[in-house]
N, CA, C and O atoms as CSV, one atom per row, in Angstrom:
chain,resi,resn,atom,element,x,y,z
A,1,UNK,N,N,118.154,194.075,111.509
A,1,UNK,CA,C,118.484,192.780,110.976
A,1,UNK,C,C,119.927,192.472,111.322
A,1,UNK,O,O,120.795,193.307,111.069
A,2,UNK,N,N,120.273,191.121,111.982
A,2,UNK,CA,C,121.625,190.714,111.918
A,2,UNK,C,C,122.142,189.990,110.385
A,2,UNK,O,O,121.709,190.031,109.234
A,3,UNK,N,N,123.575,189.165,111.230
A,3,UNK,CA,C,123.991,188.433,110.218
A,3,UNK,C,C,125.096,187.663,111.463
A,3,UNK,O,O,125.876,187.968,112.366
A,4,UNK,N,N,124.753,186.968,111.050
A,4,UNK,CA,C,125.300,185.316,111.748
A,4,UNK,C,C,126.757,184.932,111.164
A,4,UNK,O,O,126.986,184.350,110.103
A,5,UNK,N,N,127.691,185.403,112.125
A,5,UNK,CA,C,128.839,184.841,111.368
A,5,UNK,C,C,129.632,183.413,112.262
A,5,UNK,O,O,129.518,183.128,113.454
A,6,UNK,N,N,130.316,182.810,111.345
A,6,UNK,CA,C,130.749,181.623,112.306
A,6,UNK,C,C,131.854,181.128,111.845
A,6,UNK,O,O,132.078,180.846,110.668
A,7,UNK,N,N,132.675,180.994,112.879
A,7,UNK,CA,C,134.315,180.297,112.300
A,7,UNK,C,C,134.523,178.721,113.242
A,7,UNK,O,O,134.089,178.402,114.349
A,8,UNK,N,N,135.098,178.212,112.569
A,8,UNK,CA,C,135.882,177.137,113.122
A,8,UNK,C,C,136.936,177.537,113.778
A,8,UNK,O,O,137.432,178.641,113.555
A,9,UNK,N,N,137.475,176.605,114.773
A,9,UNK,CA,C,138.313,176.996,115.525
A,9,UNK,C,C,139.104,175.463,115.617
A,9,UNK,O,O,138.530,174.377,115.537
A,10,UNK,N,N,141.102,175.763,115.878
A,10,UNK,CA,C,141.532,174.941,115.696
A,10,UNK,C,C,141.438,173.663,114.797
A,10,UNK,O,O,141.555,173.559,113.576
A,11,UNK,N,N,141.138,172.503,115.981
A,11,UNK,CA,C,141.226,171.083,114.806
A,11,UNK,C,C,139.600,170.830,114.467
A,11,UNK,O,O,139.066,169.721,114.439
A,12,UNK,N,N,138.919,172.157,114.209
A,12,UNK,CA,C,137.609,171.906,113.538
A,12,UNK,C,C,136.538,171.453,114.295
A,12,UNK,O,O,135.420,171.585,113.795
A,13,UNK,N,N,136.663,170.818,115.673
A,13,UNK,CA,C,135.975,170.320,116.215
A,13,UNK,C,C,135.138,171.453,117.524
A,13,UNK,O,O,134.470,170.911,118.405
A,14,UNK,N,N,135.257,172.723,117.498
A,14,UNK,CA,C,134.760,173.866,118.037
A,14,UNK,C,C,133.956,174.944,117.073
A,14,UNK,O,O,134.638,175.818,116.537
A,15,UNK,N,N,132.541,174.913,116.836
A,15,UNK,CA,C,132.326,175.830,115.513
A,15,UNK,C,C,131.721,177.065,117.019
A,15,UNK,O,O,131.063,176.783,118.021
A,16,UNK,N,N,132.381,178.593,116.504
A,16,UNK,CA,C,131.516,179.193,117.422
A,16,UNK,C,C,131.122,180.543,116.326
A,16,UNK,O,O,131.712,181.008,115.351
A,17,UNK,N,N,129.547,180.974,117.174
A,17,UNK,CA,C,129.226,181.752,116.036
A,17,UNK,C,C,128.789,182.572,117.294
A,17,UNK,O,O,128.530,182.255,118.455
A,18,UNK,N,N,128.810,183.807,116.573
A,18,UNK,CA,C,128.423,185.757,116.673
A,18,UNK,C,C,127.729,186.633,116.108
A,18,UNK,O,O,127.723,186.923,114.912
A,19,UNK,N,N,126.910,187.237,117.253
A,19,UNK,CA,C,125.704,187.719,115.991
A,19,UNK,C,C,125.986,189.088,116.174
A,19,UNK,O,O,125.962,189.373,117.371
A,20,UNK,N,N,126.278,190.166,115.344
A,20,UNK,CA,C,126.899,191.346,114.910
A,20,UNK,C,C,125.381,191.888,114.363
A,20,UNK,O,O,124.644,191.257,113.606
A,21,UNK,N,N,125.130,193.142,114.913
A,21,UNK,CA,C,123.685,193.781,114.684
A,21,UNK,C,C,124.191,195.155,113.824
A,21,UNK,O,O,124.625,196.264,114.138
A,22,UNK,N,N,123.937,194.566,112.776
A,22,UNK,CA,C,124.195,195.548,111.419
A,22,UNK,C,C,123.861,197.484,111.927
A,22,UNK,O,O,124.503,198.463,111.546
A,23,UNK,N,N,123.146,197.460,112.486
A,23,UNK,CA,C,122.157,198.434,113.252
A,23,UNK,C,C,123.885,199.204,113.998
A,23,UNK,O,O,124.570,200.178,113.687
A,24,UNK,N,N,123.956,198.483,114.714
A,24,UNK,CA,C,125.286,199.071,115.779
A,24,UNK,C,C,126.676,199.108,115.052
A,24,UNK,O,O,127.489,200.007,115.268
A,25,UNK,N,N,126.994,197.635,113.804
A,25,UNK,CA,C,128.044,197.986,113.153
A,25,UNK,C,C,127.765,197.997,111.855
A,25,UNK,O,O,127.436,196.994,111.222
A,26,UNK,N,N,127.900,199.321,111.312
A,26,UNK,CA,C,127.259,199.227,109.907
A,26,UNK,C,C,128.527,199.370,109.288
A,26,UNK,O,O,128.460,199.923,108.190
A,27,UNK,N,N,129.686,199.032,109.669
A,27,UNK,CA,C,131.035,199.016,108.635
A,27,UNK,C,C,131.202,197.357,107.938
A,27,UNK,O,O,130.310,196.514,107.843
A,28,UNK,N,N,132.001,197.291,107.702
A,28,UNK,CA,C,131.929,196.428,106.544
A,28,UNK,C,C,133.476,195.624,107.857
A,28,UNK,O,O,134.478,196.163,108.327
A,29,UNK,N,N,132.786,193.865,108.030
A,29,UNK,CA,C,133.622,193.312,108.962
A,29,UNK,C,C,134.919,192.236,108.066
A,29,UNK,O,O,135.950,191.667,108.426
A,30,UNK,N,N,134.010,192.401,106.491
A,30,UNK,CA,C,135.042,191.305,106.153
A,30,UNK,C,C,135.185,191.538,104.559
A,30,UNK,O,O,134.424,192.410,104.141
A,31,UNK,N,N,135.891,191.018,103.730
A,31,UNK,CA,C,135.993,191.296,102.518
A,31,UNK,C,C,134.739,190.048,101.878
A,31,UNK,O,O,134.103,189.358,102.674
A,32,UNK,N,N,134.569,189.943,100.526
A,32,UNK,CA,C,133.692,189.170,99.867
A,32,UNK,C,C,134.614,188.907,98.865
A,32,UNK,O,O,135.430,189.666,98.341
A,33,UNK,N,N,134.255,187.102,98.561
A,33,UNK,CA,C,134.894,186.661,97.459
A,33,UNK,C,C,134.424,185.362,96.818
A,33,UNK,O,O,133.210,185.164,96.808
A,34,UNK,N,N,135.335,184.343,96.217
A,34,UNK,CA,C,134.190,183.302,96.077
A,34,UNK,C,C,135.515,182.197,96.571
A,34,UNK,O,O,136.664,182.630,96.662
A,35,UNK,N,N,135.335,181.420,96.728
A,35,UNK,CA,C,136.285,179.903,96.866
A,35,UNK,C,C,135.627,178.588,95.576
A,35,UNK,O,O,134.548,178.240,95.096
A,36,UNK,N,N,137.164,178.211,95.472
A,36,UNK,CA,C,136.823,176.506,94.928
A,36,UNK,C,C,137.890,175.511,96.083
A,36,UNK,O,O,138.446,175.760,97.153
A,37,UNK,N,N,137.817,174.592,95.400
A,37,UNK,CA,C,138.542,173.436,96.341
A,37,UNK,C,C,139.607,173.231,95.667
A,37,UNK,O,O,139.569,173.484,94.463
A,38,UNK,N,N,140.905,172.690,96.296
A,38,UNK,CA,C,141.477,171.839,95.519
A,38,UNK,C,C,141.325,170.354,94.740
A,38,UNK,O,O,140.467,169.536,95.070
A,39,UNK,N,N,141.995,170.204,93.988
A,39,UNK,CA,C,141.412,168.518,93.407
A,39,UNK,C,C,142.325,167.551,94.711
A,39,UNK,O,O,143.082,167.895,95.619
A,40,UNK,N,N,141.967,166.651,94.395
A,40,UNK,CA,C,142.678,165.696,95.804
A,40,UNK,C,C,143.889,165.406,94.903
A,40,UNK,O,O,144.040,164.399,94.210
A,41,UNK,N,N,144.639,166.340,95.011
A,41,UNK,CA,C,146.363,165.750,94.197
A,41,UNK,C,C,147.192,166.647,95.552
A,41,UNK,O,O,146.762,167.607,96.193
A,42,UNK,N,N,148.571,165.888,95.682
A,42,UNK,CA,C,148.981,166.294,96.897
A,42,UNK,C,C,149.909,167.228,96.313
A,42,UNK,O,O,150.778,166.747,95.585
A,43,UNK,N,N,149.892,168.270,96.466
A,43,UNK,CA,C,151.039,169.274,96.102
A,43,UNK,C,C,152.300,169.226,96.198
A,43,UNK,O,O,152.671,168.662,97.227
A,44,UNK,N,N,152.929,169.512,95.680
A,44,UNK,CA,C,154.644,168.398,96.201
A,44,UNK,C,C,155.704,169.991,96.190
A,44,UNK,O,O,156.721,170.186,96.856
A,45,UNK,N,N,155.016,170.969,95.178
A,45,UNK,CA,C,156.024,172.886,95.388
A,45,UNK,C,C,154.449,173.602,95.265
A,45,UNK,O,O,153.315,173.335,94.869
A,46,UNK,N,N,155.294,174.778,95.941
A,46,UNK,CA,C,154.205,175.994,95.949
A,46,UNK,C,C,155.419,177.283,95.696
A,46,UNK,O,O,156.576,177.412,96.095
A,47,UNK,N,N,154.600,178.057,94.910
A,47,UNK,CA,C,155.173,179.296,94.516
A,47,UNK,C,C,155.699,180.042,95.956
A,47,UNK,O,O,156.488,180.982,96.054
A,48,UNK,N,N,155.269,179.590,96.617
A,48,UNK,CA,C,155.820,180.619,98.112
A,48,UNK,C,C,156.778,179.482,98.290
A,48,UNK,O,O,157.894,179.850,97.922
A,49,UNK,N,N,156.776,178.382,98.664
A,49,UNK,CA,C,158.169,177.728,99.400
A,49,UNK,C,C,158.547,176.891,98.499
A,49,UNK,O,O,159.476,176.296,99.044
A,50,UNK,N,N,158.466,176.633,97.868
A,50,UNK,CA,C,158.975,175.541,96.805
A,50,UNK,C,C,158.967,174.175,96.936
A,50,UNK,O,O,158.161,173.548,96.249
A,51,UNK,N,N,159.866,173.458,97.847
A,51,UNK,CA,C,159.804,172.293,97.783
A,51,UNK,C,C,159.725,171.985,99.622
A,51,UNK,O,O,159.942,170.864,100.083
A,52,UNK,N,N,159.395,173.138,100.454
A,52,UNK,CA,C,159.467,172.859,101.610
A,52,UNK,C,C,158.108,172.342,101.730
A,52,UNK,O,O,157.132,172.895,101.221
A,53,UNK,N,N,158.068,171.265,102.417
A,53,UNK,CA,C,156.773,170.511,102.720
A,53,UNK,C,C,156.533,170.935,104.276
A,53,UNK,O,O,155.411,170.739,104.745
A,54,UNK,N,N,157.307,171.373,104.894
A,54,UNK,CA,C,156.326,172.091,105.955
A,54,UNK,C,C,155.517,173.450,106.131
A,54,UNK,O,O,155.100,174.138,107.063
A,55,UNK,N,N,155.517,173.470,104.850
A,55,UNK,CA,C,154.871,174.868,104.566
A,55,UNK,C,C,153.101,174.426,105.028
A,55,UNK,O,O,152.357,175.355,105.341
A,56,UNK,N,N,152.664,173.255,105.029
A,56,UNK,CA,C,151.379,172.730,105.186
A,56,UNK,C,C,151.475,172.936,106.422
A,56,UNK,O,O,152.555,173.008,107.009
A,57,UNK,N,N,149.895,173.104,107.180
A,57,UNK,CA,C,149.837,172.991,108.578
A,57,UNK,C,C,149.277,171.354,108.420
A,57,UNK,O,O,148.738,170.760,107.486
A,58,UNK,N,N,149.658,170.963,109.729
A,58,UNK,CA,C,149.067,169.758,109.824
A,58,UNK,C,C,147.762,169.820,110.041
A,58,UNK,O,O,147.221,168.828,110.529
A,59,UNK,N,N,147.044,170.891,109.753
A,59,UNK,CA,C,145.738,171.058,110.246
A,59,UNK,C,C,144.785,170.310,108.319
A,59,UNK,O,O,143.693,169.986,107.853
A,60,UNK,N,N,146.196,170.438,107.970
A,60,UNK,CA,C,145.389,170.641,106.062
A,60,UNK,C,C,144.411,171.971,106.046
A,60,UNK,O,O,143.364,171.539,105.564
A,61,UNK,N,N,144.270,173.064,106.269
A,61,UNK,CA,C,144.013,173.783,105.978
A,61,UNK,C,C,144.208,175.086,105.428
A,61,UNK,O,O,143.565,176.003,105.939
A,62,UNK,N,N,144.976,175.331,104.483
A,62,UNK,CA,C,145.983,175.718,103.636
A,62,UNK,C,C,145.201,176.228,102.369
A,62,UNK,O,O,144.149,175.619,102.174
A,63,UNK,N,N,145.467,177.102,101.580
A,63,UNK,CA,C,144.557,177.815,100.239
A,63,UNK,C,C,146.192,178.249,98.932
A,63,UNK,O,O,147.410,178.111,99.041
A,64,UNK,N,N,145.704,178.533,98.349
A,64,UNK,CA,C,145.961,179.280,97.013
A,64,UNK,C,C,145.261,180.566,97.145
A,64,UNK,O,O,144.207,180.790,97.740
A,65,UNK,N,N,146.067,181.426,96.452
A,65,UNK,CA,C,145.596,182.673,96.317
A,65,UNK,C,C,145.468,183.352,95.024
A,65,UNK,O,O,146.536,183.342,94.413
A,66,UNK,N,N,144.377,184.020,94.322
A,66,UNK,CA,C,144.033,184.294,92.996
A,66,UNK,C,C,144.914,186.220,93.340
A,66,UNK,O,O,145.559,186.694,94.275
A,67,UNK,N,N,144.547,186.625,92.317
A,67,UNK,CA,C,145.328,187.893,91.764
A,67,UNK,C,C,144.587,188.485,92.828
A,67,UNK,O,O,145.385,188.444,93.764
A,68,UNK,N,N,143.364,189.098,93.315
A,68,UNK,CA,C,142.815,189.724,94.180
A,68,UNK,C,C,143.172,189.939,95.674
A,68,UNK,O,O,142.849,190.897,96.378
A,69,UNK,N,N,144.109,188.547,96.106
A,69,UNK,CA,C,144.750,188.775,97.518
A,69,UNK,C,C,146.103,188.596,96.878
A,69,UNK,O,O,146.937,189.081,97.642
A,70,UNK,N,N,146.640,188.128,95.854
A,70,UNK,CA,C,147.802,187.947,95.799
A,70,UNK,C,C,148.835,188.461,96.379
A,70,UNK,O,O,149.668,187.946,97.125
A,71,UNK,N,N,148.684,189.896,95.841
A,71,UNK,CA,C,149.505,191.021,96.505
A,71,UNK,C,C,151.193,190.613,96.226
A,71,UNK,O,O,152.068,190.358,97.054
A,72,UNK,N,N,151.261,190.664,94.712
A,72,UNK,CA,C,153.338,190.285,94.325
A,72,UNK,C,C,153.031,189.612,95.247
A,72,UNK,O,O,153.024,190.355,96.228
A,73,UNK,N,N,152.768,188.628,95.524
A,73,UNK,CA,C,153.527,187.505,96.516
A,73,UNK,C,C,153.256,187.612,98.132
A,73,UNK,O,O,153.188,186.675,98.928
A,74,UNK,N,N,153.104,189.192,98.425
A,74,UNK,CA,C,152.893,189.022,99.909
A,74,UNK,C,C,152.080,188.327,100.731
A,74,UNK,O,O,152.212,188.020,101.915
A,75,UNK,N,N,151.182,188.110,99.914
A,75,UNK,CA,C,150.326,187.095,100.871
A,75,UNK,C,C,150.937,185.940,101.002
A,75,UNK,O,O,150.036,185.199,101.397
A,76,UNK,N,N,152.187,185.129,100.897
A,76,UNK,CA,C,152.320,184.289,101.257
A,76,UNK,C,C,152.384,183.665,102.877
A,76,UNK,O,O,152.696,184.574,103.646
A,77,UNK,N,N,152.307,183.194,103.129
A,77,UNK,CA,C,151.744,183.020,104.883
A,77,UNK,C,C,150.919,183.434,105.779
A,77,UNK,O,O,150.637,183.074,106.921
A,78,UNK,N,N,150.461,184.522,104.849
A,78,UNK,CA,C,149.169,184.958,105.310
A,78,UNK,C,C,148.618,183.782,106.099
A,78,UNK,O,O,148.874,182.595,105.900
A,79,UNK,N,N,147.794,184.318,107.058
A,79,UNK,CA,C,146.845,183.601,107.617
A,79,UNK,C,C,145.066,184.375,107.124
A,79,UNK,O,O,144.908,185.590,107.246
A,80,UNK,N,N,144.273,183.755,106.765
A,80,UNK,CA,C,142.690,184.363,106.671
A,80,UNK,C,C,141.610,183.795,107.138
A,80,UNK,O,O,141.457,182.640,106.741
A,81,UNK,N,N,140.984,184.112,107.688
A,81,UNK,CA,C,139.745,183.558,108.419
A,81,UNK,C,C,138.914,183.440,107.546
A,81,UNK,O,O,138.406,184.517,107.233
A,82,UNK,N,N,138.408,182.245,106.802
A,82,UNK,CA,C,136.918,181.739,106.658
A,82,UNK,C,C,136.548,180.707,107.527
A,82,UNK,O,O,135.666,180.689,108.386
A,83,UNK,N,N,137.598,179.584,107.071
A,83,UNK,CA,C,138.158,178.970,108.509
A,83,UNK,C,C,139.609,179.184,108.063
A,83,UNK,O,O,139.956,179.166,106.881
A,84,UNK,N,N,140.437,179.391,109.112
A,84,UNK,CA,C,141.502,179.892,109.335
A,84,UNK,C,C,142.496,178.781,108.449
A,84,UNK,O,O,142.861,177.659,108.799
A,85,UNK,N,N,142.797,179.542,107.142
A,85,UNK,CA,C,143.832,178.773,106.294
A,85,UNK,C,C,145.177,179.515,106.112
A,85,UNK,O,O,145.286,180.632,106.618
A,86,UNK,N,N,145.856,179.160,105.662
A,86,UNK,CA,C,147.157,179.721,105.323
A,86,UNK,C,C,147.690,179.310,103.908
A,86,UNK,O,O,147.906,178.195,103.434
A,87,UNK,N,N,147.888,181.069,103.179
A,87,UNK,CA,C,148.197,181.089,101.961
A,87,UNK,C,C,150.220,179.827,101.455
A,87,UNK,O,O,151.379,179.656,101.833
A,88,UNK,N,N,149.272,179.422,100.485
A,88,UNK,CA,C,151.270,178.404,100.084
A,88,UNK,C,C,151.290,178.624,99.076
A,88,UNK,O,O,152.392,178.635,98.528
A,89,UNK,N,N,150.164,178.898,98.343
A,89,UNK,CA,C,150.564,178.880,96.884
A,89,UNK,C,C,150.312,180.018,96.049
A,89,UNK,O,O,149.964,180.982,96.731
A,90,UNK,N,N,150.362,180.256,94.826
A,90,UNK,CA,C,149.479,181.382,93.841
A,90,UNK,C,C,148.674,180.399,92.756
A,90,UNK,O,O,148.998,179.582,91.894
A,91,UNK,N,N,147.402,180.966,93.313
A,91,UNK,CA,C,146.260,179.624,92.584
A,91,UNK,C,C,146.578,179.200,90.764
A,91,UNK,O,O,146.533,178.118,90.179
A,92,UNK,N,N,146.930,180.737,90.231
A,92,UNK,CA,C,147.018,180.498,88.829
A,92,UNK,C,C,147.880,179.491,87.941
A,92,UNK,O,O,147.859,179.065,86.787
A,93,UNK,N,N,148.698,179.328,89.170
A,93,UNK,CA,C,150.094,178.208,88.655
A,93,UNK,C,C,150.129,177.113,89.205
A,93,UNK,O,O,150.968,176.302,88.812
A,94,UNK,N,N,149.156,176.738,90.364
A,94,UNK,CA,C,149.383,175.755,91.242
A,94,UNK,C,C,149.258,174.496,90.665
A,94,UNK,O,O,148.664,174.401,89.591
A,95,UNK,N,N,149.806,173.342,91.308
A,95,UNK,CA,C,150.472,172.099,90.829
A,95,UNK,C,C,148.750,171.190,90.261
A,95,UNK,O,O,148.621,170.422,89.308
A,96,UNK,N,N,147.727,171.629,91.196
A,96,UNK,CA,C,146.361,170.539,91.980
A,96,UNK,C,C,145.320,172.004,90.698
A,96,UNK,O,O,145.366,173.201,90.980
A,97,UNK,N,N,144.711,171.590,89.722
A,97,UNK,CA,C,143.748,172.379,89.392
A,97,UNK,C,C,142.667,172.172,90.173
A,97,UNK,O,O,142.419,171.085,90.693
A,98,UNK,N,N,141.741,173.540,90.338
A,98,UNK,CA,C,140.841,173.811,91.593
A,98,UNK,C,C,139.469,173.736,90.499
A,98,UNK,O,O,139.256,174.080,89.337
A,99,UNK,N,N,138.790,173.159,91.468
A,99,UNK,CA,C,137.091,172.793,91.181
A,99,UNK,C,C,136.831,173.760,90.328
A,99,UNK,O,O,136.599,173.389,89.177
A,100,UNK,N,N,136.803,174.768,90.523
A,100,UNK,CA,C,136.357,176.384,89.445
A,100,UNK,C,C,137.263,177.408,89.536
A,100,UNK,O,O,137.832,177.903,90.509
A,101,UNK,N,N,137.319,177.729,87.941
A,101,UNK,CA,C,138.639,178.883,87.785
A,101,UNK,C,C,138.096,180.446,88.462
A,101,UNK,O,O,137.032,180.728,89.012
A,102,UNK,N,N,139.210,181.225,88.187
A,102,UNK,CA,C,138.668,182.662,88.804
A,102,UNK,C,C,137.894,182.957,90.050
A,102,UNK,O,O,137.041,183.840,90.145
A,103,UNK,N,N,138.337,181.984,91.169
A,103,UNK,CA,C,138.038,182.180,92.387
A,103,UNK,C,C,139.043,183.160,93.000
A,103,UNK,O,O,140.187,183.399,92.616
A,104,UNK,N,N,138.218,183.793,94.269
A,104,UNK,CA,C,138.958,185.012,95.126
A,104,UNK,C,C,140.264,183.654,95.406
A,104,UNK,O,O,141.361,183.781,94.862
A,105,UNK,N,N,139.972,182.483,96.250
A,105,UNK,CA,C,140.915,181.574,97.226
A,105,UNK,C,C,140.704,180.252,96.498
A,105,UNK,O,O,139.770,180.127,95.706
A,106,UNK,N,N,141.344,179.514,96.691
A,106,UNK,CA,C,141.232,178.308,96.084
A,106,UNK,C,C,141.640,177.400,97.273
A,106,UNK,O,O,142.824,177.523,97.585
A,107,UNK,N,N,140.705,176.251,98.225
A,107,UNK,CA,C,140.834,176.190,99.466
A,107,UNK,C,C,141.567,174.617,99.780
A,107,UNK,O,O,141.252,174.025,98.748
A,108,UNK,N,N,142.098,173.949,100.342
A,108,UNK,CA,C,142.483,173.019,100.173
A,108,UNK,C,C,140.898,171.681,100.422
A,108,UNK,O,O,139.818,172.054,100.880
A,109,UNK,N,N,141.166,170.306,100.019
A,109,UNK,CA,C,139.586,169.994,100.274
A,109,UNK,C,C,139.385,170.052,101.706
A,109,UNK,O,O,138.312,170.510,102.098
A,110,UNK,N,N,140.248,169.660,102.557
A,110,UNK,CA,C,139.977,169.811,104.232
A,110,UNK,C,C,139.319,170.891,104.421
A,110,UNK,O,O,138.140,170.822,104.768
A,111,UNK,N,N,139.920,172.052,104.238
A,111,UNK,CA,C,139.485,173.578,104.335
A,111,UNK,C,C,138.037,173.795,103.995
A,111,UNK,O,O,137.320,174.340,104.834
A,112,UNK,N,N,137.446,173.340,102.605
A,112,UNK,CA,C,136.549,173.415,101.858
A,112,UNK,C,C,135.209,172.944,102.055
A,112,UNK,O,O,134.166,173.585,101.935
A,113,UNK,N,N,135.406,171.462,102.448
A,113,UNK,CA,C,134.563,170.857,103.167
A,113,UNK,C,C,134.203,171.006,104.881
A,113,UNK,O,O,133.292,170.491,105.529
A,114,UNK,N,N,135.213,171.845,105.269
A,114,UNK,CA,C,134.700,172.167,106.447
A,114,UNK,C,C,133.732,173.205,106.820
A,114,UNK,O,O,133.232,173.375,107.931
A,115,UNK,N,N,133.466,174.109,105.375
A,115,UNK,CA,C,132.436,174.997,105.378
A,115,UNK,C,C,131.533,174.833,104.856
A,115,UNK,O,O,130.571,175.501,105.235
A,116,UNK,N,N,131.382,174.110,103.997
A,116,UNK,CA,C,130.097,173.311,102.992
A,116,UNK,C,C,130.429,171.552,102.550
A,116,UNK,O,O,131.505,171.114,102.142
A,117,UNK,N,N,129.039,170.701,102.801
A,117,UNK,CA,C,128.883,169.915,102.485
A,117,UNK,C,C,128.541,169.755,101.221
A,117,UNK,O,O,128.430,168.660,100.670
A,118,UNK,N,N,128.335,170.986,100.634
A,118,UNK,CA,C,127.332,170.650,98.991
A,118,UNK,C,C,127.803,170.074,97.839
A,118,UNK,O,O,129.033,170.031,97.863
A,119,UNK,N,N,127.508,169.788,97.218
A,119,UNK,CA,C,128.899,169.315,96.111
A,119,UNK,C,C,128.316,170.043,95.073
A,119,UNK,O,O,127.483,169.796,94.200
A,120,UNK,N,N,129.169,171.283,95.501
A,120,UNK,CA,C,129.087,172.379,94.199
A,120,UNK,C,C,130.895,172.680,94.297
A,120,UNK,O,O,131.660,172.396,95.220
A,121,UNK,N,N,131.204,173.392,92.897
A,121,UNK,CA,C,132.460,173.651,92.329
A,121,UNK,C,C,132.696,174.856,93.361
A,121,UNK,O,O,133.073,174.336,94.411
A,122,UNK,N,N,132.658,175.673,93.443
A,122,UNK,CA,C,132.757,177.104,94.023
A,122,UNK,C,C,131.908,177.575,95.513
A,122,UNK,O,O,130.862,176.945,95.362
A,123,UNK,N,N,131.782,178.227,96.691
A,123,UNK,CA,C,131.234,179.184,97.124
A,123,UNK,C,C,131.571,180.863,97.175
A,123,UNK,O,O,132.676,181.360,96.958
A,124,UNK,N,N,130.166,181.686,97.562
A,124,UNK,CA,C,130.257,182.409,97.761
A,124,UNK,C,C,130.846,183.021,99.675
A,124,UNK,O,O,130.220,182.827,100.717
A,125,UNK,N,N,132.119,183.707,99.517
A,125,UNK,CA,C,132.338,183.530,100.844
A,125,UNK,C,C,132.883,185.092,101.788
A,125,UNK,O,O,133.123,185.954,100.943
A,126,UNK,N,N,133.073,185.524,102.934
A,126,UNK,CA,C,133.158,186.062,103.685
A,126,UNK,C,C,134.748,185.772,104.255
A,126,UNK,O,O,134.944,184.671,104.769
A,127,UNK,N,N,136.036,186.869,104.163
A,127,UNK,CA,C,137.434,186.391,104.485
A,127,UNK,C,C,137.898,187.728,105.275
A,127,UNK,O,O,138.077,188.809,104.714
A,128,UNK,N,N,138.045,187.522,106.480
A,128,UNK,CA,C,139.701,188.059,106.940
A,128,UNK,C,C,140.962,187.867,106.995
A,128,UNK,O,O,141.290,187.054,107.859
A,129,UNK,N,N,141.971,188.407,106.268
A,129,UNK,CA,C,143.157,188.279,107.062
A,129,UNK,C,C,143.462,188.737,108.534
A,129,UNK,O,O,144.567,188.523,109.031
C-alpha cells in the first residue's frame, strides 16, 4: 500500500505529488499534527519580530506555532512543509484568534485554504521542517 503525498510549490500555482511505497520506506517521512486558520485580522506584531512587517512572505503563507513546535522560540523562521509556511508568531498569544484552539500550527487563511476547501475549523495534517 502507498500514500500519496503532495506539496505546493512556490506561488501555489504548481501542485506536485509523490508516491512513497510504504513497503520500501517504512520510516516515518513526516511528523503528524492538526492545523486551524487564522481569522482574517491582519497581524500588525508577532512574538518573533515584533513590529517588523516584513517578517510576512509576500507569498501570505506564514503560521503560528503551538507549544509542540514551539521550541523557546526557536522555531521562529522556521520554514515547514505542508505547504511551505514560515513560523512569525507563537499561536497562544497571537494578535488574529485561530478557527480552533490547541492546534499543532495555526496557518495563515492563504496557507489554509490552499490545502482544503472545506469549511471546517481545524485539519488533520502531515509537516516538515
Amino acid at each position: 500500500m502507498g500514500v500519496l503525498y503532495c506539496n505546493m510549490v512556490e506561488d501555489l500555482s504548481v501542485l506536485y505529488c509523490s508516491m512513497h511505497i510504504e513497503m520500501i520506506f517504512p520510516f516515518c517521512l513526516a511528523d503528524v499534527g492538526t492545523a486551524a486558520q487564522c481569522s482574517p485580522h491582519i497581524c500588525l506584531t508577532t512574538v518573533c519580530y515584533s513590529y517588523d512587517q516584513t517578517q510576512f512572505p509576500s507569498s501570505n503563507l506564514f503560521a503560528a506555532a503551538r507549544d509542540g513546535i514551539w521550541d523557546n522560540g526557536a522555531s521562529c523562521g522556521r520554514q515547514y512543509l505542508i505547504i511551505q509556511v514560515k513560523i512569525v508568531d507563537y499561536a497562544p498569544t497571537a494578535q488574529s484568534p485561530p478557527s480552533a484552539q490547541s492546534t499543532t500550527i495555526v496557518m495563515s487563511e492563504t496557507a489554509f485554504s490552499g490545502i482544503t476547501n472545506l469549511a471546517v475549523d481545524s485539519i488533520n495534517i502531515e509537516f516538515q521542517q
